[in-house]
C-alpha atoms as one frame of an Amber mdcrd trajectory, in Angstrom:
protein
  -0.705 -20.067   5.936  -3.533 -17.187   6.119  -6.786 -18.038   5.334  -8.117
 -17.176   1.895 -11.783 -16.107   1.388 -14.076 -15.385  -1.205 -17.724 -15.706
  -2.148 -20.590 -14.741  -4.560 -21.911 -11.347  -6.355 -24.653 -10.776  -3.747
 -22.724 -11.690  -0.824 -25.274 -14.783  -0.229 -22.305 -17.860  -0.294 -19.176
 -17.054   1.288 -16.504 -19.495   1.491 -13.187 -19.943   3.814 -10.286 -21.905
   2.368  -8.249 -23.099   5.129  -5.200 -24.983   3.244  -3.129 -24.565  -0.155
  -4.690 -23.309  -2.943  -3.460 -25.658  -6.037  -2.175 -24.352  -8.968  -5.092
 -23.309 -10.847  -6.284 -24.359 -14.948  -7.856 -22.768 -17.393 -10.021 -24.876
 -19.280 -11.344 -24.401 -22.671 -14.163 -27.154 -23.143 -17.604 -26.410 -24.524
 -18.968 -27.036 -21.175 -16.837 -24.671 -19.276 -17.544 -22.302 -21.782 -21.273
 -22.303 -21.553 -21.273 -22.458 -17.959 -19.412 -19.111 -17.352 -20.671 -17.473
 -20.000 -16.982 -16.833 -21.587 -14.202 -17.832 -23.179 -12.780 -20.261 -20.729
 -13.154 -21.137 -17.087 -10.383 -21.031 -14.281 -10.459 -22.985 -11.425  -7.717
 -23.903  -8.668  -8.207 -27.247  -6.360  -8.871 -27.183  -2.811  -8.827 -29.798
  -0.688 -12.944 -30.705   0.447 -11.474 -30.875   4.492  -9.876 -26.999   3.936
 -12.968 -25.657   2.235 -15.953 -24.538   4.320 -19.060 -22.683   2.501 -21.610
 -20.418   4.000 -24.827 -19.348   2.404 -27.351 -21.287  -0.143 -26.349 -22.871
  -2.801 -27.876 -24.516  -5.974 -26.278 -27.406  -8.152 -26.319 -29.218 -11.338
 -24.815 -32.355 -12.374 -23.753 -32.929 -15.894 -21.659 -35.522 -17.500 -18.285
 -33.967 -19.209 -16.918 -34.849 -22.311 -14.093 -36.936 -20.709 -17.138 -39.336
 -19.138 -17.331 -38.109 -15.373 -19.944 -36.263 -13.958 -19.155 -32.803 -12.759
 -21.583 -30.943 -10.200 -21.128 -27.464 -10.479 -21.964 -25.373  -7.599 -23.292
 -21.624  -7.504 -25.400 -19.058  -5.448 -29.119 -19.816  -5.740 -29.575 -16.493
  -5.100 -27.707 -14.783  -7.791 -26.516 -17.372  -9.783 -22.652 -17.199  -9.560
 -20.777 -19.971 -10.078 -18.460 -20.842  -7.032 -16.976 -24.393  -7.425 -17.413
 -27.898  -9.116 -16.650 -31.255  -8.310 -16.507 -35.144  -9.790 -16.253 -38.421
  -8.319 -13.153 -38.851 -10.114 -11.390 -36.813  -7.341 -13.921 -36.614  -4.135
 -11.532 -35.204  -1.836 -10.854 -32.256  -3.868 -13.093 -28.993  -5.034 -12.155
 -26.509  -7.647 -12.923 -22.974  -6.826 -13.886 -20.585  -9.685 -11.223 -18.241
  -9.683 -13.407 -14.913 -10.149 -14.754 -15.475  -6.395 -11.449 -15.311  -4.893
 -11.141 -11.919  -3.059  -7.914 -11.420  -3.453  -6.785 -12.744  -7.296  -3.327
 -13.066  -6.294  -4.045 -16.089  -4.607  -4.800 -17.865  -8.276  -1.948 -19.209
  -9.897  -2.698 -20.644 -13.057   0.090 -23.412 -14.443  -1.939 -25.129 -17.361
  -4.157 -24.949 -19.637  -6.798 -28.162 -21.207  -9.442 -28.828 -23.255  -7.388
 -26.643 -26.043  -9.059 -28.434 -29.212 -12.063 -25.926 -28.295 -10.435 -23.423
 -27.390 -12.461 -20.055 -29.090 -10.311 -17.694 -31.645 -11.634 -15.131 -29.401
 -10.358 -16.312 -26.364  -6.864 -14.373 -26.604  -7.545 -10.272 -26.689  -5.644
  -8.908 -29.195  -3.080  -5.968 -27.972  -4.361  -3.740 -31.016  -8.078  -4.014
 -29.329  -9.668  -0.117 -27.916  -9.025  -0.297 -24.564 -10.498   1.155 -21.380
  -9.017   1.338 -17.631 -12.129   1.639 -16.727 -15.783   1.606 -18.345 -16.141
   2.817 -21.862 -17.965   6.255 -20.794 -13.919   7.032 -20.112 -11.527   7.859
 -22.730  -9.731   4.834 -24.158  -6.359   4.307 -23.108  -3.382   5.488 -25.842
């Protein structure tokens, strides 16, 4: 198996993933939600003895909804989040799915925390829509 990489916005934390990628969740809880900033989060689990990190990072530790206490993991530099943890499962990480640099390795299977899951969280197919940013012409 290759290697799979990824890292922050600035560049600052870098991470090597040596080992299977798990099947990765989206999770809908009000936590998750406030954390990223969005809708949902999606994370896939790593084993802690394939993951190796690089760079500074910051952390908070927070207890969830379901009783554990998850430390979430970002860049102190620019603030992105890059993976979380809880003593519930110590020998595994979950990896954000946006720092992945190549997406294809995220393969989401499930989906929890649904009760607060947002209206907004599915885009509607009748929505404008750009390929790129909205200075372009909207696709037809």
């Amino acid at each position: 198996m290759a290697c799979v990489t990824g890292g922050c916005l600035c560049g600052k934390v870098r991470y090597v993933i040596d080992g299977e990628v798990g099947p990765a969740g989206y999770c809908h809880c009000t936590d998750c939600r406030r954390v990223t900033g969005s809708a949902f989060n999606i994370s896939a689990p790593v084993r802690v003895a394939d993951f190796a990190v690089t760079g500074e990072l910051g952390s908070h530790g927070h207890p969830a909804e379901s009783g554990t206490i998850l430390t979430r993991h970002f860049c102190a530099a620019c603030g992105s989040p890059i993976y979380g943890g809880s003593p519930a499962h110590p020998e595994i990480v979950y990896v954000r799915a946006g720092t992945f640099d190549d997406p294809a390795a995220i393969r989401p299977d499930r989906q929890s925390w649904t009760r607060s899951r947002v209206d907004w969280a599915e885009i509607p197919a009748t929505i404008r829509t750009y390929s790129k940013g909205r200075s372009h012409a909207p696709e037809a």
